[in-house]
N, C-alpha and C positions, 0 to 999 in steps of 0.2 A: 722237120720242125719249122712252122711259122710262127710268127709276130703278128699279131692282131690289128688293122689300123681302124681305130672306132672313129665315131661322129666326136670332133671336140663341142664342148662347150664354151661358147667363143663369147659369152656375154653371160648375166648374171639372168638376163630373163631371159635367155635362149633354152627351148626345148627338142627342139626339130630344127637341119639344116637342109636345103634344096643344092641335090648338085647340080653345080651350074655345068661343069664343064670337066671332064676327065682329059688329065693332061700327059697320061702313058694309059698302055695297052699290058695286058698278060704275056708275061714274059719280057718285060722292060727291065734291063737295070738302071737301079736308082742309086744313089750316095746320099752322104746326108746334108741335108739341104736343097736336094732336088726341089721343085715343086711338080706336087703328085697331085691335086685337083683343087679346084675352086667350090665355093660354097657360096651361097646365098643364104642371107639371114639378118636378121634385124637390122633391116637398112644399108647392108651392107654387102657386097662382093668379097671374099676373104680366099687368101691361099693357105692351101697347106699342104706343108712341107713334110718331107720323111726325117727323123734324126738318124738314120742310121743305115749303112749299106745294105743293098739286096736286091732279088730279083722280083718285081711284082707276081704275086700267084695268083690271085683268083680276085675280079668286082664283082662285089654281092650288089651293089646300085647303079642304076643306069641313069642318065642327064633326065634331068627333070623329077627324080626320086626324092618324095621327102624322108629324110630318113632320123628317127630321134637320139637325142644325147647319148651317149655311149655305146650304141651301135654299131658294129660291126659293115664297115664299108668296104675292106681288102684286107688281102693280107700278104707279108712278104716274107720271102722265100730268102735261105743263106744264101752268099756270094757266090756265083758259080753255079745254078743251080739250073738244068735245063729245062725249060716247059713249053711242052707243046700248047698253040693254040687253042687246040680241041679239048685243052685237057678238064676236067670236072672240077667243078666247081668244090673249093674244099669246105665242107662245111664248120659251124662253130664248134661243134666240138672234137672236131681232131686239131683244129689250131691251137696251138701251145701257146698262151698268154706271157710273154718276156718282161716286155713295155710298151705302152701308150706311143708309138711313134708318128702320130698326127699329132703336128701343132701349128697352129694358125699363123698366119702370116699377112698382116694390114695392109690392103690395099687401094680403101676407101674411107672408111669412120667404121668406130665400133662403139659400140655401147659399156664399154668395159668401166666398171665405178672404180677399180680396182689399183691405190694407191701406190706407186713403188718410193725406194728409197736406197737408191744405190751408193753404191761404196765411194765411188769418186764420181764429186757432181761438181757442177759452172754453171755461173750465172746462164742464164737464155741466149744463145748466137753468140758463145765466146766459148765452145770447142773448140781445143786445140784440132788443128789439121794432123797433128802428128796420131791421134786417136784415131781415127779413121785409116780402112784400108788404103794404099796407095791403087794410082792405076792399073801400077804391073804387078800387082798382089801381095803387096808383099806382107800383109796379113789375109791368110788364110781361113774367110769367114765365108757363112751359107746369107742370102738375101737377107732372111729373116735377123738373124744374128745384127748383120750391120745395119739395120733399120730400129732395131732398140737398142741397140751401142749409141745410134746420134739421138735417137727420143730422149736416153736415158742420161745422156751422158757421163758413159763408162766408158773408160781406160781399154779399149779391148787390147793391149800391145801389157797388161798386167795379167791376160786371162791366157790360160791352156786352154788347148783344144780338143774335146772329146770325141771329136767326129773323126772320119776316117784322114789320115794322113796329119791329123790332129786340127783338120778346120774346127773353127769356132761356130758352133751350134748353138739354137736356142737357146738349150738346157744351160749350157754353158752360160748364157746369158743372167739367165735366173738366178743360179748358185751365185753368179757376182753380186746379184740385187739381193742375197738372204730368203729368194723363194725355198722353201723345205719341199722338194721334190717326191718325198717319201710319201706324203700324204697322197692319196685322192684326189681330186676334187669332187666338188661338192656339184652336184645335179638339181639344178632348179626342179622345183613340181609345177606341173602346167598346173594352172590356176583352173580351180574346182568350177563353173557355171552351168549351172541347171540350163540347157537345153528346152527351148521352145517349140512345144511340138507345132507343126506348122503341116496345115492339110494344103499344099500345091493343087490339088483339082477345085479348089473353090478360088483361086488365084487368077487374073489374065494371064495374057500370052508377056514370059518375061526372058531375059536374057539372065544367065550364070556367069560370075568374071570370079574366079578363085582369087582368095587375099594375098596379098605378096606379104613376104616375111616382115617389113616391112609395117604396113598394115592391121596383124596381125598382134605386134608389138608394142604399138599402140596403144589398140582396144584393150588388151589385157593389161598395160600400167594406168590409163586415165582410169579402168572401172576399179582398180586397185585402190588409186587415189581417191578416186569419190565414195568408196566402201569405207577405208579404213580410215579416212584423212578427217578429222571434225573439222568443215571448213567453215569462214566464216564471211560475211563480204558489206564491204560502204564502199556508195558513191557519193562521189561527189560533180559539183559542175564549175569548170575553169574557163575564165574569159582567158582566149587567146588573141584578140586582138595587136597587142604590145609585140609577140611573138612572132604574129605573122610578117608587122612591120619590122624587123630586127634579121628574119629569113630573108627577106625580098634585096633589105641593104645589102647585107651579105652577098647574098649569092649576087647582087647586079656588081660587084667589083671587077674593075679588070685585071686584077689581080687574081681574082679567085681560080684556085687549083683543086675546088670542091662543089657541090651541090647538096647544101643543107637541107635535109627535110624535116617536117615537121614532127617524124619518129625518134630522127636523130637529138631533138631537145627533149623531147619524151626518157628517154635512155638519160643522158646526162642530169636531168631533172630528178630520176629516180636514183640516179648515183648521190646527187647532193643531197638529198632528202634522207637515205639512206645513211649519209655520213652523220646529219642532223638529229638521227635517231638510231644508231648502230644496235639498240636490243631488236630492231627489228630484221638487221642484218644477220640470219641466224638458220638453223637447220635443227629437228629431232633428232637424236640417237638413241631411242633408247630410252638410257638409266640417267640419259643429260642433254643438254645441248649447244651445239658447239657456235661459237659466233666469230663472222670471219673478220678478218683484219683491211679485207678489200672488198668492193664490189663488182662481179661478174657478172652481167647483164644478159642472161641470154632473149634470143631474140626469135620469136614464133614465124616461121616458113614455112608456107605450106608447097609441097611438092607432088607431083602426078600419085606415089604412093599412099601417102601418109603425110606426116608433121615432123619437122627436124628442128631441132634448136640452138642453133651457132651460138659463141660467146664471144661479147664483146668486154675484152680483159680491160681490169683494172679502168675501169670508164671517169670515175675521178681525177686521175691524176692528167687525162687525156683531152683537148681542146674539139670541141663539137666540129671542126673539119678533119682530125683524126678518126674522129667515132665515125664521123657519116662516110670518110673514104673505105675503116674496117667493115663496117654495117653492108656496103653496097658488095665489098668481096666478096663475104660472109653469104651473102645471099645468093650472088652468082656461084659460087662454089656449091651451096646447096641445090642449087635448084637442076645444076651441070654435072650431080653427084661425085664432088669433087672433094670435099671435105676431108683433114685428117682428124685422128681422134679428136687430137688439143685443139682443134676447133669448134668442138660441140662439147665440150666436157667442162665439169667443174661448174657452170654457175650456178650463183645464188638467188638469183630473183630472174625472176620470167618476164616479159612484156608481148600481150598480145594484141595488134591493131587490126581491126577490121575498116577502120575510117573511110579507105579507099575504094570499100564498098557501099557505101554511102549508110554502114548500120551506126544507130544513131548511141543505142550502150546493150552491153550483155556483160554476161558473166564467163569465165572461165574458170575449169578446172586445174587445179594446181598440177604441177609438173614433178614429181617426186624425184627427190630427195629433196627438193628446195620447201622452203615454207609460205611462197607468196609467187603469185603471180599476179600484175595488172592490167585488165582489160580496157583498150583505148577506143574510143569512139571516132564518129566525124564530127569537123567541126563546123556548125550551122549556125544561121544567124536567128536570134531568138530574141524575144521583147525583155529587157530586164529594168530592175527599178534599183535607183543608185539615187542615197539622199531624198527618196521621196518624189522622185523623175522619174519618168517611165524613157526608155532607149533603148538601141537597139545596140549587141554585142555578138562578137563569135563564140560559139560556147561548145567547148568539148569537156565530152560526159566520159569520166574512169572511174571504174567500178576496181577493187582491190578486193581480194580473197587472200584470207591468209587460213595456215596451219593453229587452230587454237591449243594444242599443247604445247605448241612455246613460244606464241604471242597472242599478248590479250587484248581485250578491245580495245584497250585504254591506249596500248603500243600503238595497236593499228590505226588508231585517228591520228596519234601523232604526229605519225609516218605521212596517211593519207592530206593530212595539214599542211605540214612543211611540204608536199610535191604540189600544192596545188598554191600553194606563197612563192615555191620555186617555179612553174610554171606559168604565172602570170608576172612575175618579175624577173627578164629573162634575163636581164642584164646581169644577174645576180650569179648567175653560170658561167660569165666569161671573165667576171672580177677575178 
């Protein structure tokens, strides 16, 4: 009798994962909690772990195998169970379906949208220590377990242990958070796209680089969002002058423990403008839509695979040498694929700048679930006429795209008014 250990579904747009790395051999024993291989997928390095003892029987994938959602990847064997190396491969239908005993374990950022809501929670960094395992063990949990014990902050010294010797297991986890373990889950459909027939002998001489998961994850949410999203978009054009001289004072202090950029007022700018106009602060669901109570700014990075989107929390309540110290982390951590989930997760508005490449405005596509994203320019010096004067100013160009099912034009100039009142009156951000 084996246990089937399929491909999890480790995101909501996950269809296919790449094994990175198998971390036992045939005929390993395992417990639960071990970690049994690594996966590569949507941006991500991900472990997974076994719930349950056994001896590894047979890898149906080898390193570098894309293999899709619910597939069959290995499968384990009861305790005690002898097997030769050489032994044949078992195939899927003599393995006996028990449980799902592949579950993911975060070792980088996931894409997971997937809200929890545990039994006993604290404010952010005020876990009791007594929650967490001690050094010498004295709760008996798997990696994975006490990595959503501190995400989630759960009680795990109130939870039994289902695993062997009664360590505290995923599952274990879950049932604390009210996950219904009974269900299934549910398996994204790779997104339908007509195929480009493409004749290669009328082509030059070109190089193939296969898409990383990565990559891949991308392309299928932005053509999502531009399919199904009615976007809409105003620019507008902001003198920054005021701005630049209020960056310069700052950062020439001898005091200063920071390095303000011009992104960094960008982000705070959209936080206040957003408080100014909170119907704009808002997201689709559906049958409604939800409007949040804070601003999460996330922030457009582009990295060797693809595009990642850290969030800069609550940016209102936070002093522009706060944002621009999170902002510069934020960025090193993405670019050093360092990120955990809650740093790319949850926000509500996007900001994309290309300025530093000297592009002058363009557009972007929204970032789904969010309803807005704004596109920031560079800022260049241009002739402008004030009172019938003709002069010269800095002038940075933002184009704003919003979700038209649940803001209208009328929100969106609002919005786009107040950031550009806020951005040329910068003092206005640090009152």
């Amino acid at each position: 009798m084996s246990i089937e250990i399929k491909m999890p579904m480790l995101s909501p747009t996950m269809t296919k994962g790449i094994i990175a790395n198998w971390l036992v051999e045939v005929g390993d024993n395992v417990t639960a909690g071990d970690i049994i291989v690594e996966v590569e997928t949507d941006k991500v390095t991900i472990e997974v772990e076994a719930n349950d003892d056994g001896v590894i029987g047979e890898l149906f994938a080898q390193i570098g195998d894309e293999v899709p959602v619910q597939n069959v990847i290995a499968t384990l064997k009861a305790p005690g169970t002898v097997i030769e190396k050489s032994e044949k491969p078992v195939s899927e239908s003599d393995a006996i379906v028990e449980t799902n005993i592949a579950t993911p374990a975060i070792i980088e950022a996931t894409s997971s949208l997937v809200d929890s809501s545990p039994a006993d929670s604290f404010p952010s960094g005020s876990l009791p220590s007594s929650f967490l395992p001690s050094d010498n063990g004295a709760l008996n949990m798997s990696p994975l377990a006490r990595r959503m014990a501190e995400q989630q902050h759960i009680d795990a010294n109130k939870i039994i242990g289902s695993g062997a010797k009664g360590k505290i297991v995923k599952r274990d986890i879950e049932l604390s958070m009210g996950v219904d373990l009974s269900k299934p889950a549910e398996v994204a459909s790779p997104m339908l796209i007509e195929k480009i027939e493409i004749n290669y002998d009328t082509l030059p001489t070109f190089t193939r680089k296969k898409n990383s998961g990565m990559r891949t994850v991308v392309a299928e949410r932005l053509t999502e969002s531009s399919r199904d999203i009615p976007h809409f978009y105003m620019t507008v054009d902001c003198q920054i002058d005021t701005l630049l001289a209020m960056r310069k004072q700052l950062n020439d202090r001898k005091s200063a423990f920071y390095k303000i950029s011009v992104n960094d007022f960008v982000i705070k700018a959209v936080a206040a403008a957003m408080k100014l106009v909170p119907e704009a602060n808002c997201m689709w669901d559906g049958d409604s839509v939800i409007y949040f109570d804070q601003v999460d700014v996330s922030v457009a990075v582009a990295v060797d695979d693809g595009l990642i989107t850290p969030v800069v929390k609550n940016a209102c309540s936070n002093g522009l040498a706060t944002i621009s110290n999170k902002a510069k982390e934020l960025v090193i951590g993405a670019r050093e694929g360092k990120l955990k989930p809650a740093d790319y997760q949850g926000g509500t508005f996007t900001i994309s700048n290309l300025g530093m490449f000297g592009i002058d405005n363009f557009t972007s596509i929204i970032n789904p679930p969010q309803n807005g994203i704004l596109s920031v320019g560079a800022g260049q010096q241009k002739p402008i006429v004030v009172e019938g004067e003709l002069s010269i100013a800095t002038v940075m160009s933002v184009t704003l795209a919003m979700d038209h099912r649940c803001v209208d034009g009328a929100i969106g100039a609002r919005f786009i008014k107040a950031f550009k009142e806020t951005i040329e009156d910068p003092i206005s951000i640090i009152l």
